[in-house]
N, C-alpha and C positions, 0 to 999 in steps of 0.2 A: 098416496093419501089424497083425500077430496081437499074441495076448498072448503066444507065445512069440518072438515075433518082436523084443517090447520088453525083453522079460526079455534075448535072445542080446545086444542092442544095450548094455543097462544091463550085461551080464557083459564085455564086453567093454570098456565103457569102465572099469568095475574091474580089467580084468588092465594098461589103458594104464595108469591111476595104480600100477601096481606095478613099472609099468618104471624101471629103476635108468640115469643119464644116463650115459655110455660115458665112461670113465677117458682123460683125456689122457695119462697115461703109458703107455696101453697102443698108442699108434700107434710109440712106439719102438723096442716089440719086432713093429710090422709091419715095420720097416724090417729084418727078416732075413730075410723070405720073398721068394722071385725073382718075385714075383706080389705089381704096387704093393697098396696097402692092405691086402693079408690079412697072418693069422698064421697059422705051421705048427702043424700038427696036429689032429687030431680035438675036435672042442669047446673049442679051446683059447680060441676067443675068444666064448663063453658069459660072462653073466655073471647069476649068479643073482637072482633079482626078489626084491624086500622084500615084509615082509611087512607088509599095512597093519592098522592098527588099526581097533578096531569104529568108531569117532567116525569115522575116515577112510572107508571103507566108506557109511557115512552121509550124510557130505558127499558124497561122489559119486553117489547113490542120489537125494539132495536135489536135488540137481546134474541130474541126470537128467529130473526130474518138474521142475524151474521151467525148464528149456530147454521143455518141450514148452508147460509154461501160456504162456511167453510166443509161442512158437512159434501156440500157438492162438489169443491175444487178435491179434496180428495178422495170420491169416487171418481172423478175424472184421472185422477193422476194412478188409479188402480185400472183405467183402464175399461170402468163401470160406466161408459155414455150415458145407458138408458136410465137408469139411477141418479144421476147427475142432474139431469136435464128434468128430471119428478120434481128432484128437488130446489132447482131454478125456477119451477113452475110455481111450488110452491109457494116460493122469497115474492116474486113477482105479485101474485096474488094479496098473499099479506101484505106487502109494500103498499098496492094501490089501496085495500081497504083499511089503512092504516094513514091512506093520505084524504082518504075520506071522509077519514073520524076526525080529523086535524089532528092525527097521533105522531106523522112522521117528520 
């Protein structure tokens, strides 16, 4: 994977942690649409993402780079160098532009 490749992965697992869990009261008001599970109207069943805080943002960035170390120590212990060492590049990479956002 590039380095922009890990950055898209790492922005991405940051907009998953912003995802808000879907309100059980809102399948009550699917039960008016003639179409099971939707609701009427144009963005009606939006629901707007929170917003995470810097610490949170961190934790996921953290999150991000000890998935890969551990990810690397056991290609290494299968014996997988060249694998391993991708994904060391990887950690490294995110680390420093994670220490450049003031994220790490």
């Amino acid at each position: 994977m590039t380095v922009a490749g890990v950055l898209r992965s790492t922005l991405a697992a940051i907009a998953n942690a912003e995802a808000v869990a879907p309100d059980p009261a809102g399948a009550a008001s699917a039960a008016t649409s003639p179409i099971a599970s939707t609701v009427l109207g144009v963005g009606s069943a939006d629901i707007p993402r929170r917003r995470l805080e810097p610490n949170e943002i961190r934790d996921v960035v953290g999150s991000e780079i000890a998935e890969r170390e551990r990810a690397a120590r056991e290609y290494e212990s299968l014996g997988q160098a060249p694998q391993a060492a991708a994904l060391l590049a990887e950690t490294l990479a995110l680390a420093q532009v994670a220490r450049n956002l003031d994220l790490a």
